[in-house]
N, C-alpha and C positions, 0 to 999 in steps of 0.2 A: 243772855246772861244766865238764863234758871242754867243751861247745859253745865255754864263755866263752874255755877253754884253747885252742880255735882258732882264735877269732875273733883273741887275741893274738897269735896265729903267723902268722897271715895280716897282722895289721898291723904285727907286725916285719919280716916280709919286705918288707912294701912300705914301709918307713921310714914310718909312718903313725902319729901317738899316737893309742890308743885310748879312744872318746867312750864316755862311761861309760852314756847315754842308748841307746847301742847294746851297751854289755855286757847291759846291762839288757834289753833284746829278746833279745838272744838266749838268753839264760838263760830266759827265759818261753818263748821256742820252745820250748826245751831238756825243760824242767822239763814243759811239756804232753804230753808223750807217755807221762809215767809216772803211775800209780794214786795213789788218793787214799788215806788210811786205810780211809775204811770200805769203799774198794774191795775193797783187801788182805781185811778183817776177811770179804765177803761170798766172797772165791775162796776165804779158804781156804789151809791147809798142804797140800804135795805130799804122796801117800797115804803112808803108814806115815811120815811124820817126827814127829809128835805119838806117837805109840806107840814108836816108838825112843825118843825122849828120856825118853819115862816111866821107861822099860826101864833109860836108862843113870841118870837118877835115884835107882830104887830099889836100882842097885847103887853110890850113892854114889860118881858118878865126878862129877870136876868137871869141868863144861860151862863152853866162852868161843864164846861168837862174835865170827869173824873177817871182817867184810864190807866191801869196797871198793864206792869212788860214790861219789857227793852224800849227803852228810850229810844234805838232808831228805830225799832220796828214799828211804835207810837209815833212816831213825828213821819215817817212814810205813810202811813193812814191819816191823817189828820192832816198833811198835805195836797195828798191821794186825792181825798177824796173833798177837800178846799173847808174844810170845817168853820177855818176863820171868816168865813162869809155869815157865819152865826152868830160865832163865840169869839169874845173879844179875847187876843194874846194872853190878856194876862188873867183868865178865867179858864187858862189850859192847864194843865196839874196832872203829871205823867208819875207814877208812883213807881218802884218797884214790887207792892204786894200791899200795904195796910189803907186804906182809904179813909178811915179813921180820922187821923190827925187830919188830912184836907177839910174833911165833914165839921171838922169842929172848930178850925180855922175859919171856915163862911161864916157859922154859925158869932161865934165869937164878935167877928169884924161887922155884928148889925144885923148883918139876911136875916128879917124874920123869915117865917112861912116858908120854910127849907122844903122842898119835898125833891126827893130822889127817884130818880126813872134807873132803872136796875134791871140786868137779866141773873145775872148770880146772888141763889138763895142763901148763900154765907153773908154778903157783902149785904143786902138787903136785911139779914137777921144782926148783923154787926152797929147797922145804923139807925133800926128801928128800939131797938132797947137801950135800957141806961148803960149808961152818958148821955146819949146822946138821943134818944127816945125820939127820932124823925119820923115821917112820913115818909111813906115809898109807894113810888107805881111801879110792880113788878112785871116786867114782860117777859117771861121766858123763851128763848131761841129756841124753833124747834130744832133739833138737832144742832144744838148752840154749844158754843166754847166750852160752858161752863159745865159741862154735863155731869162732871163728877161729882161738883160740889151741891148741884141740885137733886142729889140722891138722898137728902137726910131726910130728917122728920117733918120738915115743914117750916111754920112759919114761928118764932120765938114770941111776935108779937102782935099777933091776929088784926087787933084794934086798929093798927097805921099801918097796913100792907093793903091797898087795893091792887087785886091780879087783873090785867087786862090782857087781850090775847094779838093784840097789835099795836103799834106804837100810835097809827092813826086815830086809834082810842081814843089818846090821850085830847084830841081835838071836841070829841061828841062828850065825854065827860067834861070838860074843864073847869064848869064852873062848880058840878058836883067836887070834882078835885080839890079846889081851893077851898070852897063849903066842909070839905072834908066834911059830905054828906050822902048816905051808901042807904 
């Protein structure tokens, strides 16, 4: 959908109404460069993410996923690769860009002790300062999606960003995590 969202801005710019026969192309462009389900299903979760969540399972923490994109290229990865075996349906939250409004939806609805597992340095500087002043476990991908956006300054809110260098971290810290004690 970002493609269809530029093909619209290029034809606002040019005073141009947009043919729908060409939103329709370009979303096929768009939509061809990402995996199919059973793609997902034969790659695979990134190593230790299935073991972490077992981990944060058996200690009875409630899991949400929070994932921006196309709704179907979201729901073919979260299929893919069987998420609901974690995270309950209705703790899945497919955005097209602000994560924000979901963060402060848990927040609101009771979750204390929110903490956020994040690879993009926007989304983790989005959710660590007011409003909503969260905690966040940062793992950066190497050569991850986000690459662009982890090009700034850093971190907006030092004090509630712990950077870990794998998710499986997240196992051997957990109780300093929750202590939110560094």
């Amino acid at each position: 959908s970002s493609f269809v969202a530029v093909y619209h801005k290029i034809c606002s710019e040019w005073n141009i109404v947009p043919e729908k026969s060409v939103e329709t192309a370009v979303y096929d462009i768009g939509r061809a460069v990402f995996k199919s389900k059973e793609e997902y299903e034969k790659k695979g979760l990134i190593d230790g993410v299935s073991e972490t969540l077992e981990f944060l399972l058996g200690k009875k923490d409630d899991l949400y996923l929070v994932t921006r994109g196309d709704e179907e290229v979201q729901r073919a990865k979260i299929d893919g690769l069987n998420i609901k075996r974690f995270i309950r349906y209705e703790n899945i939250n497919i955005v097209n860009y602000d994560k924000k409004p979901v963060f402060s939806k848990i927040v609101e609805n009771g979750k204390s002790g929110v903490i956020i597992v994040e690879d993009s340095l926007k989304i983790v500087n989005d959710a660590t300062c007011p409003p909503l002043d969260l905690k966040a476990v940062y793992i950066p991908l190497k050569g991850g999606t986000w690459k662009h956006e982890n090009s700034g300054n850093g971190f907006k809110n030092k004090k509630n960003v712990l950077v870990l260098e794998k998710i499986v971290d997240i196992v051997q810290k957990y109780d300093d995590i929750w202590s939110w004690n560094f």
